[in-house]
ROSE-785194 format. One record per residue (C-alpha): residue number from 1; residue in three letters; x, y, z. Coordinates in steps of 0.001 Angstrom, whole numbers, plus 500000, padded with zeros to 6 digits. Layout:
% ROSE-785194
+------+------+--------+--------+--------+
| resi | resn |      x |      y |      z |
+------+------+--------+--------+--------+
|  NUM |  Ala |      X |      Y |      Z |
...
+------+------+--------+--------+--------+
END
This chain:
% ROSE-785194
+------+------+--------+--------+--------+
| resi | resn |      x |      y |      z |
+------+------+--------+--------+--------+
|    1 |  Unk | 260852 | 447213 | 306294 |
|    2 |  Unk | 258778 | 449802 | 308295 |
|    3 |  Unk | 258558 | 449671 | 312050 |
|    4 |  Unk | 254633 | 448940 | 311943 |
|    5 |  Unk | 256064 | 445723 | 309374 |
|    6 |  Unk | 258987 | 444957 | 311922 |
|    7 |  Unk | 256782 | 444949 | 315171 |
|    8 |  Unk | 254316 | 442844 | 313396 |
|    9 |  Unk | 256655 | 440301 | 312398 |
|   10 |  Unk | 257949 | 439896 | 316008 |
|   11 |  Unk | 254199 | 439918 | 317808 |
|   12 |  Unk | 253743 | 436793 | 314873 |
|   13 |  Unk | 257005 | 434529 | 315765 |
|   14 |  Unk | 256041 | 435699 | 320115 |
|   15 |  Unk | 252910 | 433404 | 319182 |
|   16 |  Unk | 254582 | 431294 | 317468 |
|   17 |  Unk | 256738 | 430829 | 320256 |
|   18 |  Unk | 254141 | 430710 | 322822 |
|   19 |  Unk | 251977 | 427952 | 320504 |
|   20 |  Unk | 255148 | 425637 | 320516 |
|   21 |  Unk | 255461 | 426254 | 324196 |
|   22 |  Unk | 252249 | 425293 | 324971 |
|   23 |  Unk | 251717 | 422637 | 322760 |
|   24 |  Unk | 255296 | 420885 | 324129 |
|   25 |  Unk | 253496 | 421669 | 327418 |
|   26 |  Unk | 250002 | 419757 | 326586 |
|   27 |  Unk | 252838 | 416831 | 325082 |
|   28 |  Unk | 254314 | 416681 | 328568 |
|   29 |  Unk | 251252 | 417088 | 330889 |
|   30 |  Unk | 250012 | 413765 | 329243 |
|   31 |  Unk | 252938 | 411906 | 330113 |
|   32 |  Unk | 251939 | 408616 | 332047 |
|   33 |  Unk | 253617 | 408110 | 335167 |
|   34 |  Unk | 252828 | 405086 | 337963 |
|   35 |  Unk | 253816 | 403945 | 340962 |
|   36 |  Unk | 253155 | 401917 | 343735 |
|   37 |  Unk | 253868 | 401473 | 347498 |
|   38 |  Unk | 252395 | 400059 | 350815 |
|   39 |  Unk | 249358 | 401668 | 353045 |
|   40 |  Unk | 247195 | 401454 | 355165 |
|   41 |  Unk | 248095 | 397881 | 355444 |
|   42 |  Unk | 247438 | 396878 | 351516 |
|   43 |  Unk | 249149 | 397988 | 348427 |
|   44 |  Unk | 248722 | 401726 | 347104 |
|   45 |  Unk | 248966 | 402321 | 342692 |
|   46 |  Unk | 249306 | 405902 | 341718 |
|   47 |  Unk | 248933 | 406586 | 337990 |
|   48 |  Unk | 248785 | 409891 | 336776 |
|   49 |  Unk | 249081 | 411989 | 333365 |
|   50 |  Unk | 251841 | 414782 | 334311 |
|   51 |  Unk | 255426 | 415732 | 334092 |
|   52 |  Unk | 257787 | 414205 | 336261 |
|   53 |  Unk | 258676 | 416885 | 338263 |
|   54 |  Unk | 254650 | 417218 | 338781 |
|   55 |  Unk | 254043 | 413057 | 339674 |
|   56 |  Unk | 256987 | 413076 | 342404 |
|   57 |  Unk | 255709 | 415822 | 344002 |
|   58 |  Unk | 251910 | 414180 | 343926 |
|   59 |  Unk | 253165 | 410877 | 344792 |
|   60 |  Unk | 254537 | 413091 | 348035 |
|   61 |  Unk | 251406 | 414575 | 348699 |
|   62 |  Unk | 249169 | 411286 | 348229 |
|   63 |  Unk | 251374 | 409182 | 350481 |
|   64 |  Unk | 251362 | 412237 | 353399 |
|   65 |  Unk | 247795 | 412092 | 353031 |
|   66 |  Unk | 247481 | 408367 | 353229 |
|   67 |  Unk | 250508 | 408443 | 356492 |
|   68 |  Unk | 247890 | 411013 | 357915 |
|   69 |  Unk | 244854 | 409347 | 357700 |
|   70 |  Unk | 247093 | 405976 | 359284 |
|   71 |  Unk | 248008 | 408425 | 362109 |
|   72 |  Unk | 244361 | 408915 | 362499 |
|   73 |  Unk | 242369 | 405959 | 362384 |
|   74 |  Unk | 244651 | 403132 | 362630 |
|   75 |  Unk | 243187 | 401410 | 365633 |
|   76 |  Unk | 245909 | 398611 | 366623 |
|   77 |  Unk | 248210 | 402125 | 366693 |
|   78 |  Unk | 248098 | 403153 | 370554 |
|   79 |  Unk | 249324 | 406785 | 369360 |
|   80 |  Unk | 247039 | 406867 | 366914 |
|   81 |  Unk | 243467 | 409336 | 367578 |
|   82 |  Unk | 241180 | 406253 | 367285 |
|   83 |  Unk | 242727 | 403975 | 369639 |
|   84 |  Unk | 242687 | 407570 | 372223 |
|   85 |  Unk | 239553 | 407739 | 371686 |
|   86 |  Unk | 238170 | 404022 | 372157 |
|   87 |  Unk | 240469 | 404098 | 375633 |
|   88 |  Unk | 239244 | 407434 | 376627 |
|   89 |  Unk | 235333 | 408251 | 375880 |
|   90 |  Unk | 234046 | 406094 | 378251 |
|   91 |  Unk | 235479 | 407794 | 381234 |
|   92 |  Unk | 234819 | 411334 | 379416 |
|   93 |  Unk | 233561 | 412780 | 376360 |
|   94 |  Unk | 236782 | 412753 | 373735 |
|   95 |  Unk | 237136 | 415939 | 371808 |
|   96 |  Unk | 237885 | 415079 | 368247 |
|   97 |  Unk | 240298 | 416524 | 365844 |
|   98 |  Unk | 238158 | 417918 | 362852 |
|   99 |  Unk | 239254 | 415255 | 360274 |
|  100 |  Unk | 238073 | 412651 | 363141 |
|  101 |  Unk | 234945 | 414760 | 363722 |
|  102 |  Unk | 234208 | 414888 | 359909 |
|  103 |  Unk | 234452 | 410951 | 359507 |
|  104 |  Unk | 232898 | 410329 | 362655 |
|  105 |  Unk | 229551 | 412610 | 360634 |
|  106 |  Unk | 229731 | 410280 | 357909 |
|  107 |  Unk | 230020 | 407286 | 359548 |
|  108 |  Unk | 226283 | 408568 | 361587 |
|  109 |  Unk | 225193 | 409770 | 357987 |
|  110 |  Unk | 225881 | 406029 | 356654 |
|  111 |  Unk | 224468 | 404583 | 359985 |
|  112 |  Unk | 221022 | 406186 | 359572 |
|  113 |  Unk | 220990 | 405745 | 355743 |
|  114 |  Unk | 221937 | 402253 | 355918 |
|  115 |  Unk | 219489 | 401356 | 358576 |
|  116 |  Unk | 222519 | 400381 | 360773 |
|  117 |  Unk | 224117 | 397671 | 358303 |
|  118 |  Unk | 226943 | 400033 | 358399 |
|  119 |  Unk | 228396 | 400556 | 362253 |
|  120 |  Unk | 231603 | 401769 | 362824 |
|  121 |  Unk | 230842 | 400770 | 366685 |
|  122 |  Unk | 231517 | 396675 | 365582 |
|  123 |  Unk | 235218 | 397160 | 366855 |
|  124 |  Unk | 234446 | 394542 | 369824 |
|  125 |  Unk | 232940 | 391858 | 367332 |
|  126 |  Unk | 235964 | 392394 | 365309 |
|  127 |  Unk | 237949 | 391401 | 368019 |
|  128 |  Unk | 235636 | 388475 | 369378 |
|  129 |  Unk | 236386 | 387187 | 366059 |
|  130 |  Unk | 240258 | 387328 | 366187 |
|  131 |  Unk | 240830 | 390040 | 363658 |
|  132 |  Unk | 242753 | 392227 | 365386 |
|  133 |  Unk | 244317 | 389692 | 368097 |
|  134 |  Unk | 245730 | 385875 | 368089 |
|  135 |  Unk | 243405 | 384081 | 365754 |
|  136 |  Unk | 241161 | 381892 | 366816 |
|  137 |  Unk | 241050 | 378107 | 366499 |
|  138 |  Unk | 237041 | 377592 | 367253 |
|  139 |  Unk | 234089 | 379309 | 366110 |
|  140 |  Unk | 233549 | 381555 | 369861 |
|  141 |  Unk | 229940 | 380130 | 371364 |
|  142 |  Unk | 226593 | 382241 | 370233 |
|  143 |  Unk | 226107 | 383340 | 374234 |
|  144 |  Unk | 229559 | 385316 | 374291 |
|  145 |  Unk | 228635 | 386882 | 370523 |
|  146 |  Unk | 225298 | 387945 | 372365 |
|  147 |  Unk | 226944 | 389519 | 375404 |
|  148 |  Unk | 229995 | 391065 | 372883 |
|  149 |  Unk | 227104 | 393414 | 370986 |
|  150 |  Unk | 225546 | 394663 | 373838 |
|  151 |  Unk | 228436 | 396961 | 373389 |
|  152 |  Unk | 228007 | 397963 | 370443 |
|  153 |  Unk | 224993 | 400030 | 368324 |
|  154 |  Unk | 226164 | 403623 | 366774 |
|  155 |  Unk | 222920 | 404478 | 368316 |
|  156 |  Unk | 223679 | 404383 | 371762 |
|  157 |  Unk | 227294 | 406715 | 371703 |
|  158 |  Unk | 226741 | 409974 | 372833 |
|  159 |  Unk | 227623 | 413016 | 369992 |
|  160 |  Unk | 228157 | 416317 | 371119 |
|  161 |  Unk | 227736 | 418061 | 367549 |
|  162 |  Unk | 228763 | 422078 | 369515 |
|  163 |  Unk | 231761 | 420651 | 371093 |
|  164 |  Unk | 232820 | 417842 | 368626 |
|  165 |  Unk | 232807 | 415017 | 371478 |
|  166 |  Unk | 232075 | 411246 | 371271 |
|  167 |  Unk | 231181 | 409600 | 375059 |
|  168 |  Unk | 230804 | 405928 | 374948 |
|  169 |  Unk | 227903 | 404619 | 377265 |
|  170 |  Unk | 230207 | 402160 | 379102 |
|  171 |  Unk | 233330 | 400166 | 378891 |
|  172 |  Unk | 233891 | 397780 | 376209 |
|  173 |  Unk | 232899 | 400066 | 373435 |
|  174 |  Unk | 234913 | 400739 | 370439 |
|  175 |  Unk | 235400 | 402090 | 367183 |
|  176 |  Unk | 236484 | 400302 | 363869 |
|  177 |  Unk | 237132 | 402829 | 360802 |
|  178 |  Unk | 238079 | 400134 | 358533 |
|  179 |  Unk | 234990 | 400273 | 356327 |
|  180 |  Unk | 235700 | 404098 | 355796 |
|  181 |  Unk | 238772 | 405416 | 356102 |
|  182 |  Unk | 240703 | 404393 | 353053 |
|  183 |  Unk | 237770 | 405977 | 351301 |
|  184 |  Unk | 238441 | 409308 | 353177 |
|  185 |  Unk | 242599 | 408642 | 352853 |
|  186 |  Unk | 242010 | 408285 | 348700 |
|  187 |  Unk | 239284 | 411786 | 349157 |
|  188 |  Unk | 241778 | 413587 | 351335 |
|  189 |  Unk | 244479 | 412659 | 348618 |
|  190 |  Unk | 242751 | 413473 | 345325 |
|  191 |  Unk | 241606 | 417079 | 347040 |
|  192 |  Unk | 245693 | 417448 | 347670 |
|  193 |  Unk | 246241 | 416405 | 343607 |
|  194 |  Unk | 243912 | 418874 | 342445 |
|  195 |  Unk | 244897 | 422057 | 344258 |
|  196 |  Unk | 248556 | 421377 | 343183 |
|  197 |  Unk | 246300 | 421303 | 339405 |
|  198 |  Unk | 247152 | 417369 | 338617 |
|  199 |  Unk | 243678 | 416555 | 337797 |
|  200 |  Unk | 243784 | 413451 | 335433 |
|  201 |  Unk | 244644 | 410491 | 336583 |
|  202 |  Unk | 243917 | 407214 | 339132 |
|  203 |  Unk | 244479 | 407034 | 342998 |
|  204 |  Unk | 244115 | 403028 | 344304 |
|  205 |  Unk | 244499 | 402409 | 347941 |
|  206 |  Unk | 243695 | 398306 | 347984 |
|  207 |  Unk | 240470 | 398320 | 345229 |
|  208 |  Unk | 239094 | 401928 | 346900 |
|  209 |  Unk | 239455 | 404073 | 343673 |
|  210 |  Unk | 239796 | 407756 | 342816 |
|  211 |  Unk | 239391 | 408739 | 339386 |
|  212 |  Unk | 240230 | 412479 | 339259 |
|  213 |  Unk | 238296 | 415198 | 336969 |
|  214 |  Unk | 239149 | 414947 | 333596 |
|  215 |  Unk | 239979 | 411363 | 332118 |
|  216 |  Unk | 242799 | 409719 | 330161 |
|  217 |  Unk | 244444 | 411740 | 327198 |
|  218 |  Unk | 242004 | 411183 | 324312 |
|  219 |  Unk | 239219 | 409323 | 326312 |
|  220 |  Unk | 235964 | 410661 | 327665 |
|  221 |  Unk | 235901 | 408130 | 330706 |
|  222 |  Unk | 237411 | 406011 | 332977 |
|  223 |  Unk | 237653 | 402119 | 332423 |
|  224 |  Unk | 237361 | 400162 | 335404 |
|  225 |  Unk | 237623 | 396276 | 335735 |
|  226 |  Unk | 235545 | 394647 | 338389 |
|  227 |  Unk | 237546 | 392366 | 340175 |
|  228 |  Unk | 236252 | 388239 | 340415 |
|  229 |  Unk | 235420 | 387473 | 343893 |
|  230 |  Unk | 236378 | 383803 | 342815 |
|  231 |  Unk | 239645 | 385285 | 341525 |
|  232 |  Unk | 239469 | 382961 | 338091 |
|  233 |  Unk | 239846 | 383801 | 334536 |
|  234 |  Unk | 242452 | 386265 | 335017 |
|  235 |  Unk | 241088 | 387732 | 338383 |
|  236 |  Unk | 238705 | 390209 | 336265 |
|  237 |  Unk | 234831 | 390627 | 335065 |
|  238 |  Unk | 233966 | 390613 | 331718 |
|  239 |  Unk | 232030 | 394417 | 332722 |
|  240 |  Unk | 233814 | 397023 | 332823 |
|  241 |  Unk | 232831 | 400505 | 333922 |
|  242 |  Unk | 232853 | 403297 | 331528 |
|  243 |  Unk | 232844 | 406136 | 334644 |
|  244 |  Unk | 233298 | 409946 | 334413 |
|  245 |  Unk | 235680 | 411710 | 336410 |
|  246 |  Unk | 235302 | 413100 | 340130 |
|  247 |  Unk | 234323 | 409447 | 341196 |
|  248 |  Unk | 235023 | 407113 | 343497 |
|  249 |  Unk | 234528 | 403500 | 343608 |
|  250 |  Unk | 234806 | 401182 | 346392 |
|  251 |  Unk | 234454 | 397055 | 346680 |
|  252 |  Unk | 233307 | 394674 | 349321 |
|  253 |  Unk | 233828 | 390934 | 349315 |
|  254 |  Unk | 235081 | 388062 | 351679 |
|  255 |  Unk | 238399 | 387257 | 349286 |
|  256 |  Unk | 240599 | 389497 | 350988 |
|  257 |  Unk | 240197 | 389209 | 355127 |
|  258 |  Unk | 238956 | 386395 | 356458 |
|  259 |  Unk | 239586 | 383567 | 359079 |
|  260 |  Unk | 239473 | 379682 | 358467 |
|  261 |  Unk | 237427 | 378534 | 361788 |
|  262 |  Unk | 236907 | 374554 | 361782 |
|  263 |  Unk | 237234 | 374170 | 358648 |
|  264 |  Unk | 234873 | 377205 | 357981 |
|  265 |  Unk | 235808 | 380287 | 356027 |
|  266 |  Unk | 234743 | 384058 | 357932 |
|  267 |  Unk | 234833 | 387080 | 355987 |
|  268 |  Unk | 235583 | 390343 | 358259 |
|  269 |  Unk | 232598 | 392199 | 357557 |
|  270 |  Unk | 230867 | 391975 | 360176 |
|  271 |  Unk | 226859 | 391965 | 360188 |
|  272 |  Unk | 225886 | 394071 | 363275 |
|  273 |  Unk | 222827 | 392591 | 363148 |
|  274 |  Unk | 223737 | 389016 | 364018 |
|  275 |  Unk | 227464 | 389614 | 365305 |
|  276 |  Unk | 228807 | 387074 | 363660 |
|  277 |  Unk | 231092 | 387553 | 359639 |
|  278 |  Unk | 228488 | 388073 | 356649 |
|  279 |  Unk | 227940 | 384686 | 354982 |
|  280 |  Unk | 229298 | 386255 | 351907 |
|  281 |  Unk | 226646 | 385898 | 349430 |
|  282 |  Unk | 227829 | 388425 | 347369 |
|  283 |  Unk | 230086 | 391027 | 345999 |
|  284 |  Unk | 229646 | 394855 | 345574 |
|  285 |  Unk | 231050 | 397602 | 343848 |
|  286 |  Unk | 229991 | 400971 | 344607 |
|  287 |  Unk | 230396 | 404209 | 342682 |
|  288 |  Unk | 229754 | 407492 | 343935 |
|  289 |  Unk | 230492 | 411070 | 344861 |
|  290 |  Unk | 233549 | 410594 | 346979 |
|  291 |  Unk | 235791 | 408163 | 348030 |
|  292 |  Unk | 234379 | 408426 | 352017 |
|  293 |  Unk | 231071 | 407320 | 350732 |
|  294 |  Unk | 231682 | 404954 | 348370 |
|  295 |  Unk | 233785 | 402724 | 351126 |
|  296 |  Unk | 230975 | 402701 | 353271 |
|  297 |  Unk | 228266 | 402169 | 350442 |
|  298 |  Unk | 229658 | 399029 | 349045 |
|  299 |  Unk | 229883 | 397663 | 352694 |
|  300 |  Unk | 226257 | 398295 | 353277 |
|  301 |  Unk | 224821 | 397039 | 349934 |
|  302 |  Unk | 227347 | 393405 | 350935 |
|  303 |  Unk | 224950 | 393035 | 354270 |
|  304 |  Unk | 221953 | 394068 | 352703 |
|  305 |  Unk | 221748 | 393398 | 349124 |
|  306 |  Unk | 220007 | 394764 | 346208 |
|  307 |  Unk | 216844 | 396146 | 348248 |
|  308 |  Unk | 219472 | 398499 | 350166 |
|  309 |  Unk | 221030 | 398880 | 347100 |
|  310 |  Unk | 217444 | 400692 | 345742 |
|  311 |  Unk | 217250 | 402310 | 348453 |
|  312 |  Unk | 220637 | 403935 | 348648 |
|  313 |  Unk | 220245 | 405015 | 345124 |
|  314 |  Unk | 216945 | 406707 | 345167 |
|  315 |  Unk | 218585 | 408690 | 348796 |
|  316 |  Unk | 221553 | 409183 | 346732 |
|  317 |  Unk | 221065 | 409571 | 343121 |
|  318 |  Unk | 224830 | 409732 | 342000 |
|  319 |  Unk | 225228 | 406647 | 343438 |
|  320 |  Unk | 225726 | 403528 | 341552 |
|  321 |  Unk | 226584 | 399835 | 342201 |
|  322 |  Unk | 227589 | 396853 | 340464 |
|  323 |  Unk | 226523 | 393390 | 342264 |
|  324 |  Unk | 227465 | 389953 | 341944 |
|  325 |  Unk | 225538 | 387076 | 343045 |
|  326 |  Unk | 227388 | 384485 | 344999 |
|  327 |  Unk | 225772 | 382009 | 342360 |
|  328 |  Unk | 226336 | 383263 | 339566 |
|  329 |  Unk | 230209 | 383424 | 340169 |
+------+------+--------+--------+--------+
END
């Protein structure tokens, strides 16, 4: 056999080689993998399409994200940033850290869009109401609800958009991230997955959803169940959501938080319009862009209904919902 013969022969079986090593690659890579752990106060499901040496190392980076985000906006956490800056910006403007300044411009983004259904500036309301303190026994009289939000309206904080400072207006007001910043924990985590090149795959931080780019081995989108806000027939919707990847989706309801006052049951989403829990006349899903809007989406479209729904969507045309009636559930 001539050299030319002999040097073909070995450039054939090199890509042979490198087909079987790629192909036992693609094998691997769409390996399922799945697991689950507290945050943020709820339950956090990880499932991703990877090698094992690939998943432990994303699982690391997801729950650092999430342990970040706690470290940020946890507000019953003294050390945390939030609770710094609810005791500190009324005495002086609080310089944020950029990840605070970059929800904070979201949260005035959803404010304006939402025509103030969603506040992050409710934090005293959610207190009046014993969610973050010794719960209540009696619904608290309407004159103390009215003097409560006089201290609170995103509108009247002070935003220093050179310097990256929040000032409150006076003592008593406070922020509450809740409606936002698992949405920003699952968009901070996802970003993390797909440097690191996992891109297929499902983060789920208590309902708040982040399907990555590309979708399950052999599928061309995501399925997502809607859950029941009554909880019967197996806790599920008979929709389900055929979404693409690179979305997020976010619910709202009154079946997870609430308080039983005389006899009464009080979601905590509270309606800054009124002060007092939404009446919980429905339940949203929200699909959108990222994981930071979609929290604050669904909340909005809860308070509001479907005519912020239309609304939303024709501001923000990726954006999609998914809304149940409280009568027809």
């Amino acid at each position: 056999m001539g050299k030319r013969a002999r040097a073909g022969m070995f450039l054939a079986l090199l890509l042979l080689a490198a087909a079987g090593i790629i192909s036992m690659y693609q094998v691997r890579k769409e390996r399922k993998y799945t697991s689950s752990f507290p945050a943020m106060g709820t339950v956090a499901t990880v499932t991703l399409y990877t090698d094992e040496t690939d998943f432990l190392n994303a699982l690391r980076a997801v729950q650092e994200s999430f342990a970040f985000v706690t470290a940020l906006a946890d507000c019953r956490d003294p050390r945390s940033e939030l609770a710094r800056l609810n005791k500190e910006a009324a005495q002086a403007p609080f310089v944020c850290s950029p990840a605070m300044w970059e929800i904070l411009t979201e949260s005035r983004l959803a404010y304006k869009l939402s025509e103030g259904a969603f506040d992050i500036s409710v934090k005293p309301l959610m207190d009046h109401w014993g969610f973050y303190r010794k719960k209540l026994k009696k619904i608290p009289p309407v004159s103390e609800t009215a003097e409560i939000k006089k201290r609170t309206g995103l509108d009247k904080v002070i935003f220093d958009d050179r310097h990256h400072t929040v000032r409150f207006p006076g003592a008593g007001f406070a922020f509450d991230l809740g409606g936002i910043a698992k949405g920003y924990a699952i968009e901070l985590a996802a970003g993390k997955l797909i440097e690191r090149g996992v891109t297929r795959g499902v983060i789920d931080l208590g309902g708040n959803l982040r399907l990555l780019p590309d979708p399950p081995p052999g599928k061309k989108f995501y399925s997502i169940g809607i859950r029941r806000p009554d909880r019967k027939k197996g806790g599920v919707m008979p929709e389900v959501l055929q979404l693409k990847g690179n979305t997020a989706v976010s619910s709202s309801g009154d079946y997870e938080r609430f308080v039983i006052l005389e006899g009464k049951k009080f979601g905590h989403i509270i309606d800054p319009a009124t002060g007092n829990p939404a009446p919980g006349e429905r339940a949203v899903t929200a699909a959108a862009g990222s994981g930071t809007r979609s929290d604050w989406l669904s909340t909005a479209v809860y308070l509001r209904g479907r005519k912020m729904a239309d609304k939303l969507k024709k501001q923000l045309p990726q954006t999609q919902f998914f809304i149940i009636e409280k009568e027809k559930y």
